[in-house]
LODRENNU-790460 format. One record per atom (N, C-alpha, C, O): residue number from 1; atom name; x negated, y negated, z negated. Coordinates in pm, whole numbers, plus 32768, in hexadecimal, padded with zeros to 4 digits. Each point is the difference from the previous one (the first is absolute). Layout:
BEGIN
+-----+-------+------+------+------+
| num | atomo |    x |    y |    z |
+-----+-------+------+------+------+
| NUM |    CA |    X |    Y |    Z |
...
+-----+-------+------+------+------+
***
This chain:
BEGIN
+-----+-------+------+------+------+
| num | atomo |    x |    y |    z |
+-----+-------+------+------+------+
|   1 |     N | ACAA | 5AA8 | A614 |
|   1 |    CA | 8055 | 7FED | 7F8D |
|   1 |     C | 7FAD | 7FF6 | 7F7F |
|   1 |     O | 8010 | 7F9C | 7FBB |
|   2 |     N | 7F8F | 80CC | 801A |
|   2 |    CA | 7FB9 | 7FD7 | 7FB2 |
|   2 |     C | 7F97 | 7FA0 | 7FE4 |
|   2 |     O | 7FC8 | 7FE2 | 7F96 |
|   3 |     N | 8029 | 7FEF | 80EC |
|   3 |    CA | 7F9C | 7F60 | 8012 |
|   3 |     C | 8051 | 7F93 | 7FAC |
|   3 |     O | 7FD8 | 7FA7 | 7FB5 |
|   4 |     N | 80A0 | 807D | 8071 |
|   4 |    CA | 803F | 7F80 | 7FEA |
|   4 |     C | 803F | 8007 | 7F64 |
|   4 |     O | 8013 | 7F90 | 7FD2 |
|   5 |     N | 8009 | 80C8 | 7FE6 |
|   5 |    CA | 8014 | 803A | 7F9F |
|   5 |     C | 7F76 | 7FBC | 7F97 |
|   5 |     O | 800B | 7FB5 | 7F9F |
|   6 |     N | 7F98 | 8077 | 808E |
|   6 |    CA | 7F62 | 7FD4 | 7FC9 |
|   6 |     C | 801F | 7F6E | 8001 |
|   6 |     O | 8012 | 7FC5 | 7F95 |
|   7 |     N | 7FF7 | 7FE1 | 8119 |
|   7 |    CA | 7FCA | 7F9C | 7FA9 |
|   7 |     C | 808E | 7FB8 | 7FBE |
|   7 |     O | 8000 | 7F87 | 7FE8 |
|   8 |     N | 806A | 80C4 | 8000 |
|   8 |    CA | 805F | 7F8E | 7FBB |
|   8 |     C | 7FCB | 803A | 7F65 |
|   8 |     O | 801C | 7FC7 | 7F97 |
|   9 |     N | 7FA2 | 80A0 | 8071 |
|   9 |    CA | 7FEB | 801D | 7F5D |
|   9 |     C | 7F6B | 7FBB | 7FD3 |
|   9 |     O | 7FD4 | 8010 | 7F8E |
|  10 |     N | 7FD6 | 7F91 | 80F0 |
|  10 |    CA | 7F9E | 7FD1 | 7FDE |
|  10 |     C | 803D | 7F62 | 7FC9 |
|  10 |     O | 7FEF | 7FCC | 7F91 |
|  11 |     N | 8052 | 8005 | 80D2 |
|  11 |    CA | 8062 | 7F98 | 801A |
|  11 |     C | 8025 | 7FD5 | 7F62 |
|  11 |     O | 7FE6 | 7F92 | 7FD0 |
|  12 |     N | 8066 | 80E9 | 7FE1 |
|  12 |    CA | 806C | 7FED | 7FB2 |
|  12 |     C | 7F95 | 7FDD | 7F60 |
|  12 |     O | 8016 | 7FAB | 7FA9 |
|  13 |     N | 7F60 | 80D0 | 8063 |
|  13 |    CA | 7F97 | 7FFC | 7F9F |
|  13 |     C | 7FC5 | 7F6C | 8000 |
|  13 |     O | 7FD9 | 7FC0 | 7F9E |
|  14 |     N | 8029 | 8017 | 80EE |
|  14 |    CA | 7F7B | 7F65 | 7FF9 |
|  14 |     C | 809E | 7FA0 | 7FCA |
|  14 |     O | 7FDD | 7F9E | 7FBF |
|  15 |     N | 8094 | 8068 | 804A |
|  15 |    CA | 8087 | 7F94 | 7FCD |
|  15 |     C | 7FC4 | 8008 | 7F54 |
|  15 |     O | 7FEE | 7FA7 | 7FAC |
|  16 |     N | 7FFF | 80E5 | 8052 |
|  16 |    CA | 802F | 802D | 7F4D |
|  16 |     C | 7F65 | 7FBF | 7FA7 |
|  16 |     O | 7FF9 | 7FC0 | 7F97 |
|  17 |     N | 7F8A | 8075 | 80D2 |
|  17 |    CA | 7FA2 | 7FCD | 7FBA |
|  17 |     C | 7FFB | 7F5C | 7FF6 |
|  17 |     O | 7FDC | 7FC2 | 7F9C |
|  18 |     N | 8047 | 8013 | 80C2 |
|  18 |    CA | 7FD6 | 7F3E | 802E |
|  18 |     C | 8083 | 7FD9 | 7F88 |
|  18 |     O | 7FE6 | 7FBF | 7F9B |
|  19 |     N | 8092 | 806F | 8080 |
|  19 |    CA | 805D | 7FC7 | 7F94 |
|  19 |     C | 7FC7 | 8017 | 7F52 |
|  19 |     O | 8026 | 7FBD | 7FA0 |
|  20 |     N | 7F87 | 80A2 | 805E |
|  20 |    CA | 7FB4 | 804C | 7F7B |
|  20 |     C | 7FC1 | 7F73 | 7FBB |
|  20 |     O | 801E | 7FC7 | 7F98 |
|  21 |     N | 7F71 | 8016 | 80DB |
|  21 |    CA | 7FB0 | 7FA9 | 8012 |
|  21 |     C | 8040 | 7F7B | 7FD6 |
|  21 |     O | 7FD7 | 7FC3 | 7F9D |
|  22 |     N | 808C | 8014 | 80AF |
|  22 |    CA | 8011 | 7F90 | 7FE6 |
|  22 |     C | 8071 | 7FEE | 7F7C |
|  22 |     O | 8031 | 7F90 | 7FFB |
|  23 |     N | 7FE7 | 80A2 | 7FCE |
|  23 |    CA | 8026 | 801F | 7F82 |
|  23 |     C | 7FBD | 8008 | 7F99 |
|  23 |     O | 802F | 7FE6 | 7F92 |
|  24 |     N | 7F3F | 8049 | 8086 |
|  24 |    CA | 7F9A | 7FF1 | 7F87 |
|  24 |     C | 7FBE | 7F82 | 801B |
|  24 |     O | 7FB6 | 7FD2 | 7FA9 |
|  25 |     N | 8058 | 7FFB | 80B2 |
|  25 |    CA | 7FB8 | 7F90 | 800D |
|  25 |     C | 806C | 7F98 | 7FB2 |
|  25 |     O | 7FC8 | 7FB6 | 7FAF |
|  26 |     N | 80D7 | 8039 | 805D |
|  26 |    CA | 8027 | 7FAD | 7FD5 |
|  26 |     C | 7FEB | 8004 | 7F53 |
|  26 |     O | 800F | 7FA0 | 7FB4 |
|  27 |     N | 7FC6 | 80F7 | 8022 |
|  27 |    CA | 7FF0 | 7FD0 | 7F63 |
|  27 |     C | 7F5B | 7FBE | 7FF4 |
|  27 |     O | 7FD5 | 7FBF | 7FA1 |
|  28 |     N | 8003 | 8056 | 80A2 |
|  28 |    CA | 7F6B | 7FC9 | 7FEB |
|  28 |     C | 8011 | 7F8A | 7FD6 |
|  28 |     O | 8065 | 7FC5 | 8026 |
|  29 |     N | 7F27 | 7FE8 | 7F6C |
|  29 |    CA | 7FD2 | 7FAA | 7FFE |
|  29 |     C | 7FA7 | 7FAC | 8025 |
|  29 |     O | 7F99 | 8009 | 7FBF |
|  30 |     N | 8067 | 7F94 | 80A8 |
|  30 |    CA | 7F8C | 7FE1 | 805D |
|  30 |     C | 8001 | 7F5F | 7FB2 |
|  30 |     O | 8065 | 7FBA | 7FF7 |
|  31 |     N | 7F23 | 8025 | 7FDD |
|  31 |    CA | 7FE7 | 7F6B | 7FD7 |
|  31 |     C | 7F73 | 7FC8 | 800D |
|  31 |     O | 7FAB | 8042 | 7FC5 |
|  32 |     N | 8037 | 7F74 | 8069 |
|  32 |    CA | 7F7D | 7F96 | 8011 |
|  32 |     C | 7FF2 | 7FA7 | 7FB5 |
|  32 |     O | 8059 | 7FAF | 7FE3 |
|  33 |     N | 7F26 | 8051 | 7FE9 |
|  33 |    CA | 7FD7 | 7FC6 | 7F63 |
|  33 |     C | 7F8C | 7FA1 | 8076 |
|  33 |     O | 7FBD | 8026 | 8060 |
|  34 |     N | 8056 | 7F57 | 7F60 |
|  34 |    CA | 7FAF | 7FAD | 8055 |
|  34 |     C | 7FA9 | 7FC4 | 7F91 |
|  34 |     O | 8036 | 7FBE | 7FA8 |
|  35 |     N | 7F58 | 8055 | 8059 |
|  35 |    CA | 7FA6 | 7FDD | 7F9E |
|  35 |     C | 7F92 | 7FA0 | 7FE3 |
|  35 |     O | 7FA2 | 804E | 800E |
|  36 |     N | 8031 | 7F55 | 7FDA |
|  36 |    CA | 7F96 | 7F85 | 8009 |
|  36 |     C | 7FA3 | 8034 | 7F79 |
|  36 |     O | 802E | 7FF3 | 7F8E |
|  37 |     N | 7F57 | 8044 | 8089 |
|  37 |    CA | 7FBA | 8000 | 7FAC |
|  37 |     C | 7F75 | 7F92 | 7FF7 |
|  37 |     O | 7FC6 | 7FC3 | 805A |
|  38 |     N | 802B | 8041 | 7F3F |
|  38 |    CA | 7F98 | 7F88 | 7FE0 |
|  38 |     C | 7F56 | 8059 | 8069 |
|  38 |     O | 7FC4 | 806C | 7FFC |
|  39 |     N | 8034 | 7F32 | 803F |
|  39 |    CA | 7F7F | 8059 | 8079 |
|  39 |     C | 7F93 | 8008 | 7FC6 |
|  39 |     O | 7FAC | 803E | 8040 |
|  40 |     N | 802C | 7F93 | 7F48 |
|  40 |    CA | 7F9A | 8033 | 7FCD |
|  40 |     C | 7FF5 | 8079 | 7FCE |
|  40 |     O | 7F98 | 8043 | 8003 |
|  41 |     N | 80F5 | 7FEC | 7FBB |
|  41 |    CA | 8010 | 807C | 7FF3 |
|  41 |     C | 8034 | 807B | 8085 |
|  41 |     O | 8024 | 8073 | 7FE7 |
|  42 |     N | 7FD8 | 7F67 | 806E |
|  42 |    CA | 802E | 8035 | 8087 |
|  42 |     C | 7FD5 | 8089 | 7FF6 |
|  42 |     O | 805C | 8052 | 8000 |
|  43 |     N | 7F27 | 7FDF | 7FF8 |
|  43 |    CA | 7FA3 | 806D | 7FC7 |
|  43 |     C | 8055 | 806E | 7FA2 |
|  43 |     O | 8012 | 8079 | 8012 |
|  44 |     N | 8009 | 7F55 | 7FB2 |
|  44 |    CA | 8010 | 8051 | 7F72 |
|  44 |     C | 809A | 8011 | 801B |
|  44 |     O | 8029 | 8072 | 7FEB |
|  45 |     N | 8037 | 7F2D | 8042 |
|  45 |    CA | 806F | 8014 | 8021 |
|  45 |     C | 8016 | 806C | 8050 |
|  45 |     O | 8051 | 8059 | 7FE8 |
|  46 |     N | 7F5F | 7F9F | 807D |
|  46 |    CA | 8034 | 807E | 806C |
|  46 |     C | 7FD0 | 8081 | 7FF4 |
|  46 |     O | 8034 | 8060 | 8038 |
|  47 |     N | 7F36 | 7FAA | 7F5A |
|  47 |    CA | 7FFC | 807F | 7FDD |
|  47 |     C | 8076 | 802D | 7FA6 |
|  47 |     O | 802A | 8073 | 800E |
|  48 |     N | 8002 | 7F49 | 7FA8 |
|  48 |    CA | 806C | 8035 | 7F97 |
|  48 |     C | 8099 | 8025 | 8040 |
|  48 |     O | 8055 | 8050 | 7FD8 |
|  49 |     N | 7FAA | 7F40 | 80B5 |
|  49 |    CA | 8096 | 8042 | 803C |
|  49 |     C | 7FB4 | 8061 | 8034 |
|  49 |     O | 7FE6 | 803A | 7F96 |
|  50 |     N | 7FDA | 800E | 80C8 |
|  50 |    CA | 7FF6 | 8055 | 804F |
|  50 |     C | 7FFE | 807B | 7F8B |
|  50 |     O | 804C | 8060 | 800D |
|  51 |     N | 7F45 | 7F94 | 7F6B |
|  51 |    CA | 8036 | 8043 | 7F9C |
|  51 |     C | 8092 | 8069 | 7FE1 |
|  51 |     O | 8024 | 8073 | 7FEB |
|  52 |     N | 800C | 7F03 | 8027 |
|  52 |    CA | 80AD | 800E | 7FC7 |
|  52 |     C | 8041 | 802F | 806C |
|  52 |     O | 8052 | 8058 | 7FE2 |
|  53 |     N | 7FA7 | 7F8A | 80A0 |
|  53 |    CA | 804D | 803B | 8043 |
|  53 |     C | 7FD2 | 80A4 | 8056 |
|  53 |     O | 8044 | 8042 | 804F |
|  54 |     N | 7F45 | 7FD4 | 7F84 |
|  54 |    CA | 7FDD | 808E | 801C |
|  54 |     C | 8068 | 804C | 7F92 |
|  54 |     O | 8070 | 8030 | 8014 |
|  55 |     N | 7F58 | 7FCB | 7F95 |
|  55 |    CA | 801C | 800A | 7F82 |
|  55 |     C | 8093 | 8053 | 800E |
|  55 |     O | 800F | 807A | 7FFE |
|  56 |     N | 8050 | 7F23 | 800F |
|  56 |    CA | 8087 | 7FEF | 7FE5 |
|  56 |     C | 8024 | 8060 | 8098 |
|  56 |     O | 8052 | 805A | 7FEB |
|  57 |     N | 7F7E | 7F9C | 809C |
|  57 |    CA | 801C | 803E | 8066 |
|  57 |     C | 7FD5 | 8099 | 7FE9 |
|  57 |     O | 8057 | 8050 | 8023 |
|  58 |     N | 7F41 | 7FE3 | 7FAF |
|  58 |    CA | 7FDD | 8074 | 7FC2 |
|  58 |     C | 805E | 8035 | 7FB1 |
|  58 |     O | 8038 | 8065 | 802A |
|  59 |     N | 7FE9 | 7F6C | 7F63 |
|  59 |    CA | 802C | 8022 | 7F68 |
|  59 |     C | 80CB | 7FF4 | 7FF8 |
|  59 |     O | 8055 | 8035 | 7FB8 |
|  60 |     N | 7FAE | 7F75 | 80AD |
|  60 |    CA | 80A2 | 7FF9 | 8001 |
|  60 |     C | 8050 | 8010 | 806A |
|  60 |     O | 801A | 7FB2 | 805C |
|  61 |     N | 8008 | 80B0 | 7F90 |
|  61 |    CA | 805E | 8035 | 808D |
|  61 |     C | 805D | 7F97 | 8045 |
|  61 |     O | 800E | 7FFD | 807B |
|  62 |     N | 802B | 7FB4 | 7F37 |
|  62 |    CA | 804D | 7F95 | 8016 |
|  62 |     C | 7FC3 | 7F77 | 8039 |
|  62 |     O | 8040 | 7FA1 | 802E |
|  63 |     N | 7F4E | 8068 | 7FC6 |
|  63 |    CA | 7FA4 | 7F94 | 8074 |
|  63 |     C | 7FE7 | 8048 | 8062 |
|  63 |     O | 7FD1 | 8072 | 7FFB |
|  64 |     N | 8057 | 7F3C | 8087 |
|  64 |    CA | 8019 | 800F | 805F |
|  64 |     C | 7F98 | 7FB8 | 8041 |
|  64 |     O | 7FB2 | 804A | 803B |
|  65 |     N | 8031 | 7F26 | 7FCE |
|  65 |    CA | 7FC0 | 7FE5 | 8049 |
|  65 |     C | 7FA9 | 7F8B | 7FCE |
|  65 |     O | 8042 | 7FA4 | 7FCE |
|  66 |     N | 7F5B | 8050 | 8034 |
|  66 |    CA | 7FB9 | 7F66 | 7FE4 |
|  66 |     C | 7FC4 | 7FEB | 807B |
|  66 |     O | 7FD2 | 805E | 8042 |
|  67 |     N | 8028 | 7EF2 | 7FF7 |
|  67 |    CA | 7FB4 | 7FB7 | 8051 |
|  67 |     C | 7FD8 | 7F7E | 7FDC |
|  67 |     O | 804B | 7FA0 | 8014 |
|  68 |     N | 7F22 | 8051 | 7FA7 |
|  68 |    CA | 7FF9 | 7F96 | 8014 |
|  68 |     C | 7F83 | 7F94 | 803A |
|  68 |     O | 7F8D | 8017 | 8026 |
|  69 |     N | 80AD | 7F8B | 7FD1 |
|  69 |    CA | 7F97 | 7FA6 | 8095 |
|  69 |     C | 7FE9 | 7F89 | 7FCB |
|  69 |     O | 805E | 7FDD | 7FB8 |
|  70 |     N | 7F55 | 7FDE | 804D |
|  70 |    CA | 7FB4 | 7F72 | 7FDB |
|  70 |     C | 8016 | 7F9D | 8092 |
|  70 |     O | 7FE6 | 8039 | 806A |
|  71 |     N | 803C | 7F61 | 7F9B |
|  71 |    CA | 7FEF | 7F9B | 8036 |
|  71 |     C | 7F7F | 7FF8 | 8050 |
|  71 |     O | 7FA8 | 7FFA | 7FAB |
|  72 |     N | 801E | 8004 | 80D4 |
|  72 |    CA | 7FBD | 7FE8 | 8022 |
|  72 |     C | 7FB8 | 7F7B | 7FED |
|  72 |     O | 7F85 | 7FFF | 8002 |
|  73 |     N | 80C6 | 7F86 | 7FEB |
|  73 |    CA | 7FDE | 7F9F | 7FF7 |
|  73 |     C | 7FEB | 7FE8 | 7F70 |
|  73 |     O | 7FB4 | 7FA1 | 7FED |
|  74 |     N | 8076 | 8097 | 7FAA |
|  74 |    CA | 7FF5 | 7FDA | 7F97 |
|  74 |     C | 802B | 8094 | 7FA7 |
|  74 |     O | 8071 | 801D | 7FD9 |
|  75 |     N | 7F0F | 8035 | 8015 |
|  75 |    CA | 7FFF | 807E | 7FF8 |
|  75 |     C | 804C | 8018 | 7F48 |
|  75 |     O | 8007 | 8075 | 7FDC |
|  76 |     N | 802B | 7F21 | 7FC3 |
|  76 |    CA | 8022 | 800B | 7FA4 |
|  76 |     C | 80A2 | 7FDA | 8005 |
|  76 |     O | 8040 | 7FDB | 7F9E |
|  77 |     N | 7FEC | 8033 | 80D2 |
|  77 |    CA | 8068 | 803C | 801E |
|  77 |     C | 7FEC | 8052 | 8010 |
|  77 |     O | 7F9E | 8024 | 8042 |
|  78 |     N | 80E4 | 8050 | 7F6D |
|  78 |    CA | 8005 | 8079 | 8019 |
|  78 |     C | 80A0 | 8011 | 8006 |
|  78 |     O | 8048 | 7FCA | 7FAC |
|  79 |     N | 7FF2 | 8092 | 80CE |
|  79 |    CA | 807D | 8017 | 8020 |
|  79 |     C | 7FF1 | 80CA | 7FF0 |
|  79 |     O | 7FAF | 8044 | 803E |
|  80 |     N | 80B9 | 7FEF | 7F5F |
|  80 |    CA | 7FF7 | 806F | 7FE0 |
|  80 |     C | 808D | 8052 | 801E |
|  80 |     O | 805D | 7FE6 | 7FB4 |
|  81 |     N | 7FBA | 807B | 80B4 |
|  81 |    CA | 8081 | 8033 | 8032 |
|  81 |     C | 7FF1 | 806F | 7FB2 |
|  81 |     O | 7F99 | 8041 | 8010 |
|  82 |     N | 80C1 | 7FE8 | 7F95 |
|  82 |    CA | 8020 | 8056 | 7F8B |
|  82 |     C | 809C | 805B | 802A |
|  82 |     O | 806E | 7FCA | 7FF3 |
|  83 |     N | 7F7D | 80CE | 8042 |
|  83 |    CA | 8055 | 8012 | 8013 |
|  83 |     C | 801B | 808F | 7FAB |
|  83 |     O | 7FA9 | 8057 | 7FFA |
|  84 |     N | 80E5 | 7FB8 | 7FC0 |
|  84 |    CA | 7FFA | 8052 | 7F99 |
|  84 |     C | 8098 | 8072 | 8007 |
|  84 |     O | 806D | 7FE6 | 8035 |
|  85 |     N | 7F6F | 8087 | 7F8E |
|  85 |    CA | 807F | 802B | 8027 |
|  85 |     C | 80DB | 7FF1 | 8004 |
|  85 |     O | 806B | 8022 | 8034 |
|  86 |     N | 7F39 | 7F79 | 7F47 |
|  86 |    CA | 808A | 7FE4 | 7FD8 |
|  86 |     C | 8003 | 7F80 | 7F86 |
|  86 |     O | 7F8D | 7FE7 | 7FDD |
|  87 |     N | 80BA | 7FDD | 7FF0 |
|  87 |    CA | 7FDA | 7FB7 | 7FAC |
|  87 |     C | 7FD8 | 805A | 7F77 |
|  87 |     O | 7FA3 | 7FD2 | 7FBE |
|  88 |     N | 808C | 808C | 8020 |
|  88 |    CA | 7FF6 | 8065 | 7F8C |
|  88 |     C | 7F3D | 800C | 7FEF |
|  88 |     O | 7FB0 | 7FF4 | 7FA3 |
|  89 |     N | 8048 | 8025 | 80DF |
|  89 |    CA | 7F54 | 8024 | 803E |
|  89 |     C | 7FB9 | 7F62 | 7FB3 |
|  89 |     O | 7F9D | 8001 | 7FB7 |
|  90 |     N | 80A0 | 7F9E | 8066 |
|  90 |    CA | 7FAA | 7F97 | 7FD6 |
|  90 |     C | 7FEB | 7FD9 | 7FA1 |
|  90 |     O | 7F93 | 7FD9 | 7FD8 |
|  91 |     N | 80FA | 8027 | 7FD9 |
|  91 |    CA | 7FFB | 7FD6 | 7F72 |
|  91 |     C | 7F99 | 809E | 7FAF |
|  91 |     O | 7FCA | 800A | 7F92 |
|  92 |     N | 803E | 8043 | 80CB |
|  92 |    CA | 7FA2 | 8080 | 7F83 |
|  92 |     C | 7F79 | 7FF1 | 8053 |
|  92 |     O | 7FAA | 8049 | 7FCD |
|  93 |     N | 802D | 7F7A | 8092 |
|  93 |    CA | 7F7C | 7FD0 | 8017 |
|  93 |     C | 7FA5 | 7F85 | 7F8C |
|  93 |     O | 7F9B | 8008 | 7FBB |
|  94 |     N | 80C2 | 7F96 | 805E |
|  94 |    CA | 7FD8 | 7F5A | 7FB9 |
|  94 |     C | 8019 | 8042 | 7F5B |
|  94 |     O | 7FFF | 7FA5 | 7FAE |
|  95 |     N | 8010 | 80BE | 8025 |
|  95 |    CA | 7FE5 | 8050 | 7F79 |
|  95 |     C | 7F77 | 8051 | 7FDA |
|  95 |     O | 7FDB | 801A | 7F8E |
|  96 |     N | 7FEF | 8001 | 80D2 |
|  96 |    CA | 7F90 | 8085 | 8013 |
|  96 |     C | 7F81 | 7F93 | 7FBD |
|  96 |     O | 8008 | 7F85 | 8009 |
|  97 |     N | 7F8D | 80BF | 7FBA |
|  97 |    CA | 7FB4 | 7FD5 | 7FBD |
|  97 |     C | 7F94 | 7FBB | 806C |
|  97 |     O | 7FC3 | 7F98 | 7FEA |
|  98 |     N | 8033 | 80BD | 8096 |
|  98 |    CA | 7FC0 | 7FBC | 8085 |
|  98 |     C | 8031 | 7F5B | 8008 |
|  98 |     O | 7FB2 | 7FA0 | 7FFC |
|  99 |     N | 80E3 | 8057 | 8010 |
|  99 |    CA | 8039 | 7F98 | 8036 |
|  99 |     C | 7FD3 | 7FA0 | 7F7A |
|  99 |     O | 7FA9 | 7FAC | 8016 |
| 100 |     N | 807E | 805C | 7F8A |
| 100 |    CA | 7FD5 | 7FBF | 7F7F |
| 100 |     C | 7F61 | 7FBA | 7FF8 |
| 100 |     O | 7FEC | 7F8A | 7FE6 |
| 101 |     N | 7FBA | 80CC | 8031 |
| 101 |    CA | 7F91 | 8007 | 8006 |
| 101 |     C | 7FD4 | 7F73 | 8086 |
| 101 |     O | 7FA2 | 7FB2 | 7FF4 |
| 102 |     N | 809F | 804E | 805A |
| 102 |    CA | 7FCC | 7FCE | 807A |
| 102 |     C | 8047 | 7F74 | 7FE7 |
| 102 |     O | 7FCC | 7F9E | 8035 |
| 103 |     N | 80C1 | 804B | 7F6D |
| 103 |    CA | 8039 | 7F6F | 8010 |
| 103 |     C | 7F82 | 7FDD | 7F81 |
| 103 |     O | 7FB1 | 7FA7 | 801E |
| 104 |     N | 8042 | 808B | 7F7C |
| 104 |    CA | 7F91 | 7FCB | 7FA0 |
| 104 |     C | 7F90 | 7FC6 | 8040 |
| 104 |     O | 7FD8 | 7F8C | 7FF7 |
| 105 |     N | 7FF7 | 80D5 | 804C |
| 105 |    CA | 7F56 | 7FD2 | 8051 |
| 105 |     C | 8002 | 7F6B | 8068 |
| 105 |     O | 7FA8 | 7FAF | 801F |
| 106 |     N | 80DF | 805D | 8001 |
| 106 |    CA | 8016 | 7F70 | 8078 |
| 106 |     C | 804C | 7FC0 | 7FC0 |
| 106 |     O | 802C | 7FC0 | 805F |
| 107 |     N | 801D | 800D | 7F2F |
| 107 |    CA | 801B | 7FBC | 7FB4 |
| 107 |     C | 7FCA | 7F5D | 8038 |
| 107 |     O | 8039 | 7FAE | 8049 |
| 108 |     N | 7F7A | 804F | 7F8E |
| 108 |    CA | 7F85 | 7F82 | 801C |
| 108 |     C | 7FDC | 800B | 8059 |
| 108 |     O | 7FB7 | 7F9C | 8002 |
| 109 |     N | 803C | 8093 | 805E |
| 109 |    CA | 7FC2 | 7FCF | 809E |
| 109 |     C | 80A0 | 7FDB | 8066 |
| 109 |     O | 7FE1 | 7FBF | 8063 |
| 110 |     N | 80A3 | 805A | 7F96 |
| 110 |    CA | 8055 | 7FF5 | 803E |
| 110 |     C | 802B | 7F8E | 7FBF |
| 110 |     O | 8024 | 7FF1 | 7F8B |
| 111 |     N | 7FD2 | 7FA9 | 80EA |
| 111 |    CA | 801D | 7F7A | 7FE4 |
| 111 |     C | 80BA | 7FBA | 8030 |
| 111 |     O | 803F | 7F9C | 7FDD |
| 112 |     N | 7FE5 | 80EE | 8095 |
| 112 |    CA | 8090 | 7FEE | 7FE6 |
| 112 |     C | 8039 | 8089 | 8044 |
| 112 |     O | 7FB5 | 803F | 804B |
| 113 |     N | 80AE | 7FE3 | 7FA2 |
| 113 |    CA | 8059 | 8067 | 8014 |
| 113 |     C | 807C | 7FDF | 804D |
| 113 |     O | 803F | 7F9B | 7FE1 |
| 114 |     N | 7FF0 | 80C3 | 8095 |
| 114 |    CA | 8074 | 7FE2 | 8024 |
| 114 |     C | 803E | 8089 | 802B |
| 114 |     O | 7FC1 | 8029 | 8061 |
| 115 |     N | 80BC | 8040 | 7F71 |
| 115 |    CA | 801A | 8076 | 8014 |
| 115 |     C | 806E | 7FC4 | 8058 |
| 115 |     O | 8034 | 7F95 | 7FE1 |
| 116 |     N | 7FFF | 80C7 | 80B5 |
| 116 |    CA | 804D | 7FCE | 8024 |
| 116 |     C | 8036 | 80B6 | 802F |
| 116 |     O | 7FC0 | 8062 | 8027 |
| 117 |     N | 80C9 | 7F88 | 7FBC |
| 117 |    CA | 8060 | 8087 | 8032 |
| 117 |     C | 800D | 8006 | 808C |
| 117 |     O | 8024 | 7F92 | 802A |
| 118 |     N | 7FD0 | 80B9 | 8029 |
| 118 |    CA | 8020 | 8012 | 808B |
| 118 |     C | 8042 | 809B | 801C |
| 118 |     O | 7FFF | 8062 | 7FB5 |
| 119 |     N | 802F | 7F92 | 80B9 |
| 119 |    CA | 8055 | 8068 | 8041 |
| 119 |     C | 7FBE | 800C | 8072 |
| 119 |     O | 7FE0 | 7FA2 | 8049 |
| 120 |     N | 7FF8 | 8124 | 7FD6 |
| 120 |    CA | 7FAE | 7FEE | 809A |
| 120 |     C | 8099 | 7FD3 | 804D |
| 120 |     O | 8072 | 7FED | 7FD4 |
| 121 |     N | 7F61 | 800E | 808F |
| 121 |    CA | 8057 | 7FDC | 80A9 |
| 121 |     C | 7FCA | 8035 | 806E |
| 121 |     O | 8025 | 7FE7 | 8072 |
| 122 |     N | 7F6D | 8076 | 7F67 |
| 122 |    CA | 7FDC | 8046 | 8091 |
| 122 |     C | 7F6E | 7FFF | 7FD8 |
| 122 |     O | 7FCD | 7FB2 | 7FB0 |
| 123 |     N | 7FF5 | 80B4 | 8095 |
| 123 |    CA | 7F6A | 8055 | 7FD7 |
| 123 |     C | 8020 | 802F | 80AD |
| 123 |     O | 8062 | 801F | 8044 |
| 124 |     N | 7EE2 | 7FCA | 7FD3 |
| 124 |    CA | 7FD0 | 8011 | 8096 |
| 124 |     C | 7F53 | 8036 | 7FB7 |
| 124 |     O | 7FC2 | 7FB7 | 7FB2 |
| 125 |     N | 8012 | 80BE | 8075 |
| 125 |    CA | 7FB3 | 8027 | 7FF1 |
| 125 |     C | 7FCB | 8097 | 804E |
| 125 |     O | 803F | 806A | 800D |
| 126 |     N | 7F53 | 7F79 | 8015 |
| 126 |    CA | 7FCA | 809C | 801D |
| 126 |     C | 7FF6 | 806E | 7FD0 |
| 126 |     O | 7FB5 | 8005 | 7F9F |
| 127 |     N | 8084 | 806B | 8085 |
| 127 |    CA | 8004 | 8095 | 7FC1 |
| 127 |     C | 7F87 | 7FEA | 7FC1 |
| 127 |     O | 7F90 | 7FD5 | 801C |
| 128 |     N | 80B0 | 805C | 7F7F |
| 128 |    CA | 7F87 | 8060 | 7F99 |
| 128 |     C | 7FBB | 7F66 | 7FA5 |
| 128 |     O | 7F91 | 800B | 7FCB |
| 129 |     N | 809F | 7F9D | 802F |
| 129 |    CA | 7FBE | 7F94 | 7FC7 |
| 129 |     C | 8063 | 7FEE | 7F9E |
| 129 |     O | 7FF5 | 7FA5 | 7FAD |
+-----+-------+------+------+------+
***
């Protein structure tokens, strides 16, 4: 009796946490900034994002996540997955003197910009990653 007691009370905790979960996830803000920088400046560009996004992952509770990746074939593509707690989180990020600091410095080497809004639909990943 108490086995079964346990696991409907494990049962009922993993409903309450996963429903928790997917509730903070729907306020999240998840968007990919697709970026073409001029490749001569390729250098200087990516020290200044990696800069910015330590930076901002350190310093603001409300950044959640940065990934970003270069084109293999054409490494001045850059595709950047920006995931944040909420929109509140972003607009008081793209304010911070970090974030300021880093659109000034790449100003001139980002030859085009594209922010696009997305919604997750499902996350597959290994514990602890």
């Amino acid at each position: 009796m108490k086995s079964k007691l346990f696991c409907i009370l494990i049962f009922l905790v993993g409903i309450f946490v996963n429903s928790k979960a997917m509730a903070q996830q729907h306020k999240q803000m998840v968007r990919i900034a697709k970026i073409q920088v001029d490749p001569v400046q390729l250098e200087s560009y990516n020290a200044a994002l990696k800069e910015q996004m330590n930076t901002a992952v350190k310093a603001e509770p409300g950044v959640l996540t940065y990934y970003a990746v270069a084109d293999k074939n054409n490494p001045a593509n850059i595709t950047i997955l920006e995931i944040y707690a909420d929109t509140a989180a972003y607009q008081a990020h793209i304010q911070t003197p970090h974030f300021k600091k880093y659109k000034a410095a790449v100003e001139h080497m980002v030859k085009h910009l594209e922010l696009v809004d997305v919604s997750i639909i499902g996350v597959a990943k290994k514990p602890g990653l």
